[in-house]
N, C-alpha and C positions, 0 to 999 in steps of 0.2 A: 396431531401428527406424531406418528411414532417414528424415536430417533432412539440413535444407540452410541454413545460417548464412551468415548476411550481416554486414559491419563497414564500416558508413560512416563513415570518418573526415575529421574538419580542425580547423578554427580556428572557435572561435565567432562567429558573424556571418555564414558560410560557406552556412547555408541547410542543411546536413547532417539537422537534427530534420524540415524540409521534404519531402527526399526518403523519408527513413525513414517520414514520415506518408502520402504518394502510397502506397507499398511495402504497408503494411498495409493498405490501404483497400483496394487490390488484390486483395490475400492471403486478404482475409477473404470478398470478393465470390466468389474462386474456392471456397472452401468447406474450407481448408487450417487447420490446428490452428496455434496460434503467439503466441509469446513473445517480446516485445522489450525490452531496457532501454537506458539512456540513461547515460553517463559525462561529467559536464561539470566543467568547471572553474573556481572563484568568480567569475570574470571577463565583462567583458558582450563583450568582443572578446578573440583572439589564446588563446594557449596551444592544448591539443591534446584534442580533444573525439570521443567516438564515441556513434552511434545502431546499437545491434546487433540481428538479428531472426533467429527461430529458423522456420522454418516444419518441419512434417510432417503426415503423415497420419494420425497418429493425437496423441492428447491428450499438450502436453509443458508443465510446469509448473515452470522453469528454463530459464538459460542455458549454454549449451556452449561449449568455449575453443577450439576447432580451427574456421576458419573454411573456406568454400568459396569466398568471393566476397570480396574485398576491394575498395571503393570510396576511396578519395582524393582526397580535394581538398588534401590539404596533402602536403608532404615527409616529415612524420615515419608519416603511417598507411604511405607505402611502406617507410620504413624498419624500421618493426614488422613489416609484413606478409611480410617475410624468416621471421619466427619462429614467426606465428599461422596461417600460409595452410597446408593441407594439401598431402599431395605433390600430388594434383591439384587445386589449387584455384589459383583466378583473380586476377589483378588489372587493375584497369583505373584508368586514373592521367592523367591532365593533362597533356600533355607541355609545356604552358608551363610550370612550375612547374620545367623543368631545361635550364639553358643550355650544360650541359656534357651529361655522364655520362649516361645517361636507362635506366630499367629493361628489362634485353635479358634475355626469357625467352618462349617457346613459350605460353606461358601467362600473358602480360603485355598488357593492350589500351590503346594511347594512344587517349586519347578527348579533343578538346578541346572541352569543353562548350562556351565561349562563343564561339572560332570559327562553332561549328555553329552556334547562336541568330545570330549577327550574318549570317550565310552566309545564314540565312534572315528578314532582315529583320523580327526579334522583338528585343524588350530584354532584354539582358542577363541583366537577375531572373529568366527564365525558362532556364536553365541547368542547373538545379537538376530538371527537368522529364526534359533530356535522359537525365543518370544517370538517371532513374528508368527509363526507357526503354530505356536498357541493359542494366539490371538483370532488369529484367522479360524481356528474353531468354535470359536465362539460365532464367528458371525456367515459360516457357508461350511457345506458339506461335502463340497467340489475345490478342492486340492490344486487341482490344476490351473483355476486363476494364479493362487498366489505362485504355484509353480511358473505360471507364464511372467509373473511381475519380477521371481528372480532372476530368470535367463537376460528380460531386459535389461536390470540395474546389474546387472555383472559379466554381462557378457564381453567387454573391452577386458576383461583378465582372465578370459579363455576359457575354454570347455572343463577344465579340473574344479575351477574356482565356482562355477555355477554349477555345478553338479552337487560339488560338495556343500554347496550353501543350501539346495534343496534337499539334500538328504537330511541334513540337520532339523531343515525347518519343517519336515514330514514328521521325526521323532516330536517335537514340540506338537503337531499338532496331533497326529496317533493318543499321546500322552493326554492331554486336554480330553479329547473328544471320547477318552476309556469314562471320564469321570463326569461331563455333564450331560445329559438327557436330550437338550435341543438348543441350537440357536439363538441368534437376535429375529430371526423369521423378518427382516427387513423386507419393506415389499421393493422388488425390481423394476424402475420403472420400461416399459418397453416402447422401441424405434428410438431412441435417444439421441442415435447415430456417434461418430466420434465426438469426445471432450479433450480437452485442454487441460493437463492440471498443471498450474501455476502456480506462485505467489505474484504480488506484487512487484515485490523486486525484479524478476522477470518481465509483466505486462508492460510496467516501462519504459525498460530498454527498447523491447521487440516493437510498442508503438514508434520510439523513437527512431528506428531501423527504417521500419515501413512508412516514416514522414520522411526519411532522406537523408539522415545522422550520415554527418561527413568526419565530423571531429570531434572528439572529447577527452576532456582533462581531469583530471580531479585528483584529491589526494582522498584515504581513503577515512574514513569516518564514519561510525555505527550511527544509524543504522543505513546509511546510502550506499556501503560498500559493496551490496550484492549489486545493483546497477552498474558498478565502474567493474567489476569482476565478469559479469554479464557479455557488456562491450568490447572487454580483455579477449574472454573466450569466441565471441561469435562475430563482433564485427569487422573482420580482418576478410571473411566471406562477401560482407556487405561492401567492403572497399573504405571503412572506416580506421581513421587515423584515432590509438588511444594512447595516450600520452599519461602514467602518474607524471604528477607534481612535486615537487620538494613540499610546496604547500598549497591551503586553500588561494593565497594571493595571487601566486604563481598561476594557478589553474583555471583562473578566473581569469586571470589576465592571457592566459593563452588562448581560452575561447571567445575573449572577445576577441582579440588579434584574425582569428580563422574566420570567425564571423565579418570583420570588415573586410578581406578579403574573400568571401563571396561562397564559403560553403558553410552551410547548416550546423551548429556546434551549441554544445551544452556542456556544461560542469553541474556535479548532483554534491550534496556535501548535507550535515547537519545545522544544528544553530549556530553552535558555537564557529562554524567554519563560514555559514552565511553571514556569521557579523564579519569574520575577516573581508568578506567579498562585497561589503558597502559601499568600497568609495569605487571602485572599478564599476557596482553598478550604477553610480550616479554617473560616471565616467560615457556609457553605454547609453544614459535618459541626454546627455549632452549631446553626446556627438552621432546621435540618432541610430545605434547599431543594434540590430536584432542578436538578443539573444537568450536563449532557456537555462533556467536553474534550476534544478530538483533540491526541494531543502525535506529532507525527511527529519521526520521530528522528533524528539525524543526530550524529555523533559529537560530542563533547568530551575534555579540558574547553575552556572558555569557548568561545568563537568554535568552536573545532575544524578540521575540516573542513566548513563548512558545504552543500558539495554533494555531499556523499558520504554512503554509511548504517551505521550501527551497532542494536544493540540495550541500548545505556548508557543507559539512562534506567528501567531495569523497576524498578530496588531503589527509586526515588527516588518513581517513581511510587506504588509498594506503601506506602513511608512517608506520602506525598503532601501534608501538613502537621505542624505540632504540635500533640502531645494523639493524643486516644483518637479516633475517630468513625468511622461506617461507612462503607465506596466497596469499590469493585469496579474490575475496571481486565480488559477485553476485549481482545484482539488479535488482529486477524481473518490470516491468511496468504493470501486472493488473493480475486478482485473478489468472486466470492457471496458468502464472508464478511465483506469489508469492507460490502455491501449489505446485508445481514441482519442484521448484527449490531449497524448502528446502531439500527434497530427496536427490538431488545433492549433497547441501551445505552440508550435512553430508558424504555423501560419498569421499567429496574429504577431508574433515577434518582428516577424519580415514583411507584412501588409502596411503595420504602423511603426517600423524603425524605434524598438524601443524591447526592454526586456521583460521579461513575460517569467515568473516564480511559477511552479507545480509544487501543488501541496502536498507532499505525503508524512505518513507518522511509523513507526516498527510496526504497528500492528498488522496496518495494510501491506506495508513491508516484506515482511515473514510472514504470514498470513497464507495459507493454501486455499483452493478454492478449485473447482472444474469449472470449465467456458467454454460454450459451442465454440468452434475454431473464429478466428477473426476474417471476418470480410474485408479485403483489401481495398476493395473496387470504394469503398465507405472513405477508405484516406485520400483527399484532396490534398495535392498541391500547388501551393501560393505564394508566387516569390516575390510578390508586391510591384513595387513601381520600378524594375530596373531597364536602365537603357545603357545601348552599348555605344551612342557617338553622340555629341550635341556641338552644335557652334560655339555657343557658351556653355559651358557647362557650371552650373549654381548646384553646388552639392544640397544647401540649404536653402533652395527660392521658396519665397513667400507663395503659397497657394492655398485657397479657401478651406480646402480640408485639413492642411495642414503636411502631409506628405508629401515632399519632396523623390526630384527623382534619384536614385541611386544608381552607381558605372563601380563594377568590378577593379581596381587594380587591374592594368595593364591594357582597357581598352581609351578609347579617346583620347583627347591632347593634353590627358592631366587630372588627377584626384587629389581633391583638397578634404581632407576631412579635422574638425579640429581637434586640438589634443587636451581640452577640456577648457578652455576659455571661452567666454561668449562671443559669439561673433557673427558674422553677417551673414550675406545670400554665398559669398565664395568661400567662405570656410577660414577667413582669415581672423582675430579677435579684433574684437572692439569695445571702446570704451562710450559710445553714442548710447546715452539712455531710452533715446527711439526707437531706435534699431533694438536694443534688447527689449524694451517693450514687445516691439512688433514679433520677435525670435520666439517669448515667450510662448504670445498669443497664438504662433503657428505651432507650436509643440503639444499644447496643450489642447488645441482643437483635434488632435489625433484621440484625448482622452475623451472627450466628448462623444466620440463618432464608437468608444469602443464600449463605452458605456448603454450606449443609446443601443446598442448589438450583443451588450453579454448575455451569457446561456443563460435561458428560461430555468425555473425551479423544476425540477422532477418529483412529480406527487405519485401517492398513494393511496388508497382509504375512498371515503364518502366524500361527495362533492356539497354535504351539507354537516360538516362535524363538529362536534360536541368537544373533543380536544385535539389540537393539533401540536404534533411535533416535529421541531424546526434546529436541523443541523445539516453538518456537515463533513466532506472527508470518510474517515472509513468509520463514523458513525454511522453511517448509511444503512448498511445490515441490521441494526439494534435497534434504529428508528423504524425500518419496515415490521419487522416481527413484529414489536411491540403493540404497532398500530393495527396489524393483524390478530394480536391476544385481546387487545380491547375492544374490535368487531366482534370477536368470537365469545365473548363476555357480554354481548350487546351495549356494547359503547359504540356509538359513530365517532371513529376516528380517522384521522387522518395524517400522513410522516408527509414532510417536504425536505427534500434535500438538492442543496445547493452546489454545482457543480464548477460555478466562477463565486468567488465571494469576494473578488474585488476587481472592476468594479462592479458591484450590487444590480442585478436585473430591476429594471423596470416594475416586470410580472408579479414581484415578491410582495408589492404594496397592496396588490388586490386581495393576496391571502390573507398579508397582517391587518386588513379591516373587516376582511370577511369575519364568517360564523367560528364560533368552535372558544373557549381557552384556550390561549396560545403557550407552549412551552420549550424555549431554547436549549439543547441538549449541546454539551462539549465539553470534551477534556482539557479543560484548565481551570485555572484557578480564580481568574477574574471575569469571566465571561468574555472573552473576545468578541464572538460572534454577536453577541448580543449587542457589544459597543459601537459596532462596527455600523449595525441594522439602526440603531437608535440615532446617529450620526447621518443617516442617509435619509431617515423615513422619520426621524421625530418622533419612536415607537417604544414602549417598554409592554415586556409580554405579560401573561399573570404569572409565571412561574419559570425559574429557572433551576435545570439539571446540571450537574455540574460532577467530573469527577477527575480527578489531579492525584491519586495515588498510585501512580505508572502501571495501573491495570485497565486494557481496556474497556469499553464500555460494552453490555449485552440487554437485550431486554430485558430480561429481569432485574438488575441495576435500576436499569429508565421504570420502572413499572413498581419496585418498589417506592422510588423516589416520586412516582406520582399519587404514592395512597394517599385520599383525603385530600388531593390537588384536584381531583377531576370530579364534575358533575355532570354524570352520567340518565338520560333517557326518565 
């Protein structure tokens, strides 16, 4: 497959996520396949930050480490760009930024952004316009896209401000396009129709929108805050109540509060704010109340690395308070699943009275990607067992599946619900060892039934393979590739990716006995996934991938990590 990789580098503050957003806006208008993710640094200014983009012509769902284009705004992206630029690949660099020495190579472009913008009697801020300008000659000959991607990204600051940002970014590209010969010659693919460009942070909200999101809380915490900023900006349209929090406590305990009385509600938060929100959700496995948490993940322990992503959080999740009680915990790997699967994640919240974790990590997070538009008519909804009158009404009666029926606040002769003591068929506590026997055993049969129901594995590859690889979350992407380079290599391979991982499908047993080396792929440090598999199915694989240094995972990673692990044809 030919692809054409771009690395915008500098200093935070720099305007660099700027140019990378013109870039895609572009990219997506031209009708180009593509993948971008973002590298930043805990800091609101200075250190050394990149915005990376993958384009091709056909579907790529990961990043690649060999760049073609390197962009600079700072000293150190040129100095990297010695090790990551291909032998024919480009740099175009500031030449204010060096009073001595300056990059002397055939394949090196001084470009002085803010020269040009003041040359041409525009402010400074628009610099950031030129790169894009430059860029965009490297990979089309036709102006006008990117012209049409600035009108949209600036048109809410009026006819002066888009004008002036495209005349800059025609200088940047005029300038480029004097000094190279041709193109990325990208092939286009055609009838595409509209895309979607998204991240993450986006797919979730909007699924959670189109499942019915009534309420949510949250305080803010990298990397979940683009979800609650999300909600801030668009769901006041939707008729959604967004509440920050003082804290994760507070937020938690505000959406269950919405939840028991009877609208849709979620809080999203990291780790360290998903531990604040443990005993609220044991609070929620007691007193039977539906409710969704987004924990996006970002390494530890404590602090960690707060801008970077891991997958440390699955065992913690899978525990997810103290005691017994039913939850489910989803992990979508790229936007349609992150879209869809909130739908879900609420349905099975409110069908089984009990709360329900979405997995996400920064990668998938911040993470751009295009998506045919979402099908709505696909989101079901499922508000489980509610009734509105009963003679008696038993918040918690004993019934074989275990689901009780549930009454809104304010209908019928009274809601008993309890305030975290055990207690009987009417809501009231008890100290009867029977009775909480019997309480348990009805709670717990909901986990039964959700198990016996969670999402089948999503495969890839040969249905007779040589090696298979087994993850999850926004590994997704780097497990399909890879298992694509090793058909294409003539390896029968095969990727499975897991879209509930707790509780563990059924389906998963047939693969881990089936054909092929098996090899568990995830970011952390002790294997979660593997623990989790080996705990359900009594299974250990021949090989595990593993990677905990807050980068995420690509196939090349996985494919290194499997030389001389696989026996191949």
């Amino acid at each position: 497959m030919k692809t054409f990789n771009i690395k915008i580098g500098g200093e935070a503050g720099q305007g660099l996520v700027s140019i990378g957003n013109i870039l895609l806006r572009a990219a997506a208008k031209k009708g180009w396949h593509l993948f971008a993710h973002q590298d930043y640094e805990s800091r609101i200014r200075g250190g050394h930050n990149f915005f990376q983009i993958r384009l091709a012509g056909q579907p790529v769902f990961s990043w690649e480490k060999g760049i073609d284009l390197a962009v600079a705004l700072d000293k150190t992206t040129v100095d990297l760009s010695a090790e990551e630029l291909k032998a024919d690949g480009f740099l175009i660099y500031n030449p204010e930024l060096f009073k001595e020495e300056k990059p002397e190579s055939e394949n090196s472009i001084a470009l002085p952004y803010v020269q040009i913008v003041e040359d041409l009697g525009e402010p400074k801020i628009m610099a950031n316009a030129v790169a894009a300008g430059a860029v965009w000659a490297f990979l089309s000959a036709d102006f006008s896209i990117l012209e049409a991607a600035l009108a949209d990204m600036f048109s809410r600051y009026g006819a002066e401000i888009v004008a002036g940002n495209q005349k800059v970014a025609l200088a940047g590209f005029e300038r480029v396009r004097q000094v190279i010969s041709t193109g990325a010659e990208l092939e286009v693919p055609s009838g595409r129709g509209p895309r979607l460009l998204l991240k993450g942070n986006d797919a979730l909200p909007l699924g959670a929108l189109a499942a019915g999101l009534k309420f949510m809380s949250a305080y803010p915490m990298t990397p979940a805050t683009g979800v609650t900023e999300f909600i801030a900006r668009f769901g006041r349209e939707a008729g959604v109540i967004m509440e920050q929090a003082e804290d994760e406590i507070s937020a938690v305990n505000m959406a269950l509060g919405a939840a028991y009385a009877g609208v849709r509600s979620m809080t999203a938060t990291s780790g360290g704010g998903f531990a604040l929100m443990t005993e609220a959700l044991s609070l929620a496995g007691s007193a039977e109340v539906p409710l969704v948490v987004i924990n996006a993940q970002r390494p530890g322990p404590s602090t960690g690395l707060p801008t970077r992503t891991e997958q440390g959080d699955l065992s913690f999740a899978a525990a997810m308070s103290f005691g017994d009680f039913p939850r489910a915990i989803l992990a979508p790997g790229d936007l349609e699943e992150a879209f869809y699967l909130m739908g879900h994640a609420f349905n099975l919240a409110e069908e089984y009275q009990m709360p329900v974790v979405v997995l996400s990590d920064q990668h998938l997070a911040d993470s751009y990607s295009t998506a045919a538009p979402f099908d709505l008519s696909k989101v079901e909804i499922k508000r489980g067992l509610v009734v509105s009158e009963q003679d008696i009404y038993q918040r918690y009666k004993f019934t074989e599946d275990g689901i009780s029926p549930r009454m809104y606040p304010g209908f019928g002769r009274g809601v008993v619900v309890s305030a975290g003591d055990e207690h009987g068929e009417d809501g009231h506590l008890i100290e009867d060892g029977e009775i909480r026997k019997r309480m348990m055993d009805k709670r717990m049969a909901k986990q039964k039934t959700v198990e016996k129901k969670a999402l089948e594995p999503v495969l890839w590859g040969d249905s007779k393979p040589e090696a298979v690889l087994i993850g999850f979350g926004s590994a997704k992407g780097a497990l399909q590739e890879a298992a694509g380079v090793l058909k294409r290599d003539g390896c029968k391979a095969a990727a499975v990716h897991l879209p509930q991982v707790f509780p563990l499908p059924s389906g998963l047993e047939e693969i881990l006995n089936g054909p092929g080396s098996k090899f568990v792929v995830e970011s952390n440090y002790s294997g979660q996934l593997e623990a989790l598999i080996a705990a359900r199915f009594a299974w250990k694989p021949e090989g595990s991938i593993r990677r905990y240094d807050g980068r995420p995972l690509n196939a090349e990673y996985v494919l290194a990590k499997l030389e001389g692990g696989v026996s191949c044809g």
